[in-house]
C-alpha positions as a printed NumPy array, in Angstrom:
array([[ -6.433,  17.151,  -1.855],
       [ -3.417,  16.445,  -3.861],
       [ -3.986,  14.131,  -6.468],
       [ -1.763,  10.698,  -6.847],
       [ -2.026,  10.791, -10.504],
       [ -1.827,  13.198, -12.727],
       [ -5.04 ,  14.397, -15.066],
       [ -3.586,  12.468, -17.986],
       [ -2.858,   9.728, -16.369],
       [ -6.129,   9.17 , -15.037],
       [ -8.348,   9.902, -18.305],
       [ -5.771,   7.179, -19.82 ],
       [ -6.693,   4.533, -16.797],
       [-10.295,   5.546, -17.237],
       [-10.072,   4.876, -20.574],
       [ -8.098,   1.588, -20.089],
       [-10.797,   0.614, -17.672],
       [-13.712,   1.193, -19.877],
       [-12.406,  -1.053, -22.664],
       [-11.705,  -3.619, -20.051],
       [-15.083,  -3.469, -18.633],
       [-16.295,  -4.233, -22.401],
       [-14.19 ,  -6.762, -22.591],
       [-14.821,  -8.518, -19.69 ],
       [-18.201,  -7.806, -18.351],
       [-17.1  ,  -6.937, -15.41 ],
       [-17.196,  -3.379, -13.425],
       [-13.652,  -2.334, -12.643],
       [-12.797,  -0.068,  -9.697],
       [ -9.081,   0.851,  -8.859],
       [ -8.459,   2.686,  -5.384],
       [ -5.15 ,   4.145,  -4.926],
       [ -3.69 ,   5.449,  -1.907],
       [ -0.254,   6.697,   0.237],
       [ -1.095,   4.174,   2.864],
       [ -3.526,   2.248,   4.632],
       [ -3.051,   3.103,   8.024],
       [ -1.337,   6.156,   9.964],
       [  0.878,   3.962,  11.478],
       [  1.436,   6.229,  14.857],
       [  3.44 ,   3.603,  16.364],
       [  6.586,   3.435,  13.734],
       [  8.186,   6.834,  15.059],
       [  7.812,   5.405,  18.709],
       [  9.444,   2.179,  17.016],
       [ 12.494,   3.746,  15.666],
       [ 12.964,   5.637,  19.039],
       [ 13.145,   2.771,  20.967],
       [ 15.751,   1.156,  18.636],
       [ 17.734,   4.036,  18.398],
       [ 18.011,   4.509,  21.733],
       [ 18.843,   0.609,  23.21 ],
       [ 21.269,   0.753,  20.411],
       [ 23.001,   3.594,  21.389],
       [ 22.561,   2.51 ,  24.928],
       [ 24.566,  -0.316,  24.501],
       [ 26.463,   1.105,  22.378],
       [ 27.712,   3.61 ,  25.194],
       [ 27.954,   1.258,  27.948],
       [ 30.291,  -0.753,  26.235],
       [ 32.728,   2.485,  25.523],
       [ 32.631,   3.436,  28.942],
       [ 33.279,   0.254,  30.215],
       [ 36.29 ,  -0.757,  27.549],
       [ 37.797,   2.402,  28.17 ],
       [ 39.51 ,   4.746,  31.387],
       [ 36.964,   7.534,  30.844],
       [ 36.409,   9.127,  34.214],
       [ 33.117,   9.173,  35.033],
       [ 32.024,  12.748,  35.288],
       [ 28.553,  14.954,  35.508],
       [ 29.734,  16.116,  31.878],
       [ 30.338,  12.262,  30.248],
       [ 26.917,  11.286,  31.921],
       [ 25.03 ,  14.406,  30.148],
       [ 26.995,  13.916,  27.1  ],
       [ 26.329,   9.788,  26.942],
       [ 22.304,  10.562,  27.538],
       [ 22.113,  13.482,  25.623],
       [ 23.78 ,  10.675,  22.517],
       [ 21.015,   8.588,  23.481],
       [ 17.613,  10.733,  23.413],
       [ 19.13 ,  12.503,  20.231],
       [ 20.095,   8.669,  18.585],
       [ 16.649,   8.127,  19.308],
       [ 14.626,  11.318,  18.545],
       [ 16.763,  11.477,  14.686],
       [ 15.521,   7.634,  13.763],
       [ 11.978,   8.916,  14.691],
       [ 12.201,  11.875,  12.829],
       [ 13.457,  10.044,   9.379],
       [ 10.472,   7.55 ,   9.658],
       [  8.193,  10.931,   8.88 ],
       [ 10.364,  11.997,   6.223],
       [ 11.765,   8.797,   4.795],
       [  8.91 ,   6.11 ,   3.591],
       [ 11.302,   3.266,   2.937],
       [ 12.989,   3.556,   6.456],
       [  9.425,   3.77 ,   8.098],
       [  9.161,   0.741,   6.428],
       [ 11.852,  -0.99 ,   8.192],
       [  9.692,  -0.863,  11.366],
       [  6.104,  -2.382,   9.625],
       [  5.945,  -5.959,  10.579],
       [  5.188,  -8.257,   7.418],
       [  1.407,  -8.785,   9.102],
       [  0.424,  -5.157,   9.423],
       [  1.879,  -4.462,   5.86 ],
       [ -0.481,  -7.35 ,   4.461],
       [ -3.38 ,  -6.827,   7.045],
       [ -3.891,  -2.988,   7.126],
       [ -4.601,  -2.603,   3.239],
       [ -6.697,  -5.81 ,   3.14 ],
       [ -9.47 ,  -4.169,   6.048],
       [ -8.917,  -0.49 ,   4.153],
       [ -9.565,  -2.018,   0.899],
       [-12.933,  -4.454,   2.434],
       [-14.041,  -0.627,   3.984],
       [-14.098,   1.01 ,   0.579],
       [-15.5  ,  -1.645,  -0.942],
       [-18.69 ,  -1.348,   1.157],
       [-18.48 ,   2.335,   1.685],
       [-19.115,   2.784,  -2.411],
       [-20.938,   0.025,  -2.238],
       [-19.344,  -1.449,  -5.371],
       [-21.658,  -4.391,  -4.236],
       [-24.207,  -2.589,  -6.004],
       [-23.766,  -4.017,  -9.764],
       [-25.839,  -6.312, -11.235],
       [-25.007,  -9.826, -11.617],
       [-22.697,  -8.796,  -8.656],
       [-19.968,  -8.258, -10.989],
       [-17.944,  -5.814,  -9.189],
       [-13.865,  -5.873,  -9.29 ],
       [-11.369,  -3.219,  -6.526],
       [ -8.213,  -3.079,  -7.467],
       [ -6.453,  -1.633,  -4.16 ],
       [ -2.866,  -0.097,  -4.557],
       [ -1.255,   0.752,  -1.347],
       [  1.792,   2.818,  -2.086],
       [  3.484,   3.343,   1.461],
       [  3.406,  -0.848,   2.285],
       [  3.696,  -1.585,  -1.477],
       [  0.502,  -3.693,  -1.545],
       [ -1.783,  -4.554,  -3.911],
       [ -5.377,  -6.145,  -2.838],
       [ -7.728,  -7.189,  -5.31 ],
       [-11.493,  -7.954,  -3.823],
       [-13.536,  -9.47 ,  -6.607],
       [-17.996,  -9.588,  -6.127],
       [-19.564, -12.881,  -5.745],
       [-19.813, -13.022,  -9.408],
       [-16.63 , -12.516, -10.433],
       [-14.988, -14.409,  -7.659],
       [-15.595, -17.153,  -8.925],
       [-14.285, -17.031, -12.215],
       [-11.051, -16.057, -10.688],
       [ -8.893, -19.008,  -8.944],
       [ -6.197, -18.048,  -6.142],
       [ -3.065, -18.296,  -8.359],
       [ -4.718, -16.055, -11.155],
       [ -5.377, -13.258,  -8.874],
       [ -1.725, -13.72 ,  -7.383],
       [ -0.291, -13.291, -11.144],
       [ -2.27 , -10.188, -11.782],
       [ -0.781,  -8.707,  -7.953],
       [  2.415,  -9.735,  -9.2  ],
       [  2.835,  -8.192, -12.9  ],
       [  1.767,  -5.118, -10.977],
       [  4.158,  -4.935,  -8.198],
       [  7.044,  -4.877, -10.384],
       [  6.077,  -1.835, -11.78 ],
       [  4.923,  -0.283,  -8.195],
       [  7.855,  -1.351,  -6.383],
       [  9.634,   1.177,  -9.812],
       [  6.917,   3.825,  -8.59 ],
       [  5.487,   3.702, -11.64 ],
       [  1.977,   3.729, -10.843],
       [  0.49 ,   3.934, -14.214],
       [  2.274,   0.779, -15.474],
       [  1.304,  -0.908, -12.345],
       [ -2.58 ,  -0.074, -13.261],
       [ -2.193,  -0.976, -16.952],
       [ -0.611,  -4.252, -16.085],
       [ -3.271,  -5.583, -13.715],
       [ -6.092,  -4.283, -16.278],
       [ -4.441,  -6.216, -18.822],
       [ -3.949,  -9.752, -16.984],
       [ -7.46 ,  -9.404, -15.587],
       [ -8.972,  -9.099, -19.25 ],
       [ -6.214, -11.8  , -20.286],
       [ -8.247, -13.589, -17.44 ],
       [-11.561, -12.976, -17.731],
       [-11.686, -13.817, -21.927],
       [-14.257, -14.721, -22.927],
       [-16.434, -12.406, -21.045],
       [-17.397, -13.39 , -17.694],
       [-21.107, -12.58 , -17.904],
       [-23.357, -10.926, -19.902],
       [-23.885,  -7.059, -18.66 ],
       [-25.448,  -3.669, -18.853],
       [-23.738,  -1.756, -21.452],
       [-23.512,   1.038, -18.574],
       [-21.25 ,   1.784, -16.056],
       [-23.042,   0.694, -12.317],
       [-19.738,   1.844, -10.866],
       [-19.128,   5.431, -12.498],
       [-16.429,   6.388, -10.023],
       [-13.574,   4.353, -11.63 ],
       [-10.749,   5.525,  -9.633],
       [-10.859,   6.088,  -5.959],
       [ -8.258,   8.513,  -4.683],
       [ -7.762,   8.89 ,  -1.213]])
């Protein structure tokens, strides 16, 4: 599987992680991934727009104008349609940002919440002692960041802090630039956490430190 970052910049995350987990106490997972969801339904979306707009689109020509109404405009005005239709689907598989057009707000906040909750029980990152465990979701395709803090970390970590670490990273994903976005939120979540939350292990309980999927 293709990687989403690069060999360096994952030994310098892991690295950055590490020092935060000294820091803080607390053990640090990020998960990063193209998107949360398939999403079959955004083609079928942009096909239906494409071809009511066109629709109308062509019903209002024909009637503004003295076109005579022929077997050849009729199979020329549908064939506009389907293909209207068929070229919007086609650029939501090719083009992220205009699949993106078609994501209602909900599904773009609701999708990566239940993928992040599933990979936070799949590696059961529930596991640590002290239940000190800390996922760091990036979403790149809906441009979402979820962070799902363990019972013991929760509640050192009021609403409005967690929404200042999501959004010091989200400038830097909305640039792509998916290293920054990492460094950012492991550097407001020690800026957070200081003094150390709790007393730990020196070890790491969560050894994979960056889920890529």
């Amino acid at each position: 599987m293709r990687q989403i970052l690069n060999d360096a910049d994952r030994a310098l995350i892991e690295k950055h992680i590490r020092e935060a987990e000294i820091l803080t106490g607390v053990q640090i997972v990020f998960a990063v991934t193209k998107r949360s969801d398939c999403y079959a339904e955004l083609p079928w979306k942009a096909f239906a727009f494409g071809v009511s707009v066109t629709g109308l689109a062509v019903f209002f020509l024909l009637m503004l104008t003295s076109v005579w109404i022929t077997k050849t405009t009729i199979l020329l005005s549908v064939s506009s349609i389907l293909v209207t239709g068929t070229a919007l689907a086609l650029l939501t598989l090719l083009l992220p940002w205009f699949a993106r057009l078609f994501l209602s707000a909900s599904r773009k906040e609701t999708e990566p919440l239940q993928y992040a909750e599933s990979l936070f029980l799949s590696h059961e990152l529930f596991a640590s002692e002290g239940r000190r465990g800390f996922l760091m979701l990036i979403s790149k395709f809906e441009r979402q960041i979820v962070i799902l803090p363990d019972a013991g970390v929760k509640k050192l970590l009021s609403a409005d802090a967690m929404k200042n670490i999501i959004s010091g990273m989200k400038i830097h994903l909305r640039r792509n630039e998916l290293r920054s976005a990492m460094e950012t939120g492991l550097e407001k979540l020690v800026e957070t956490l200081l003094p150390p939350a709790t007393e730990g292990p020196d070890k790491n309980e969560l050894p994979e430190l960056i889920i890529n999927e």
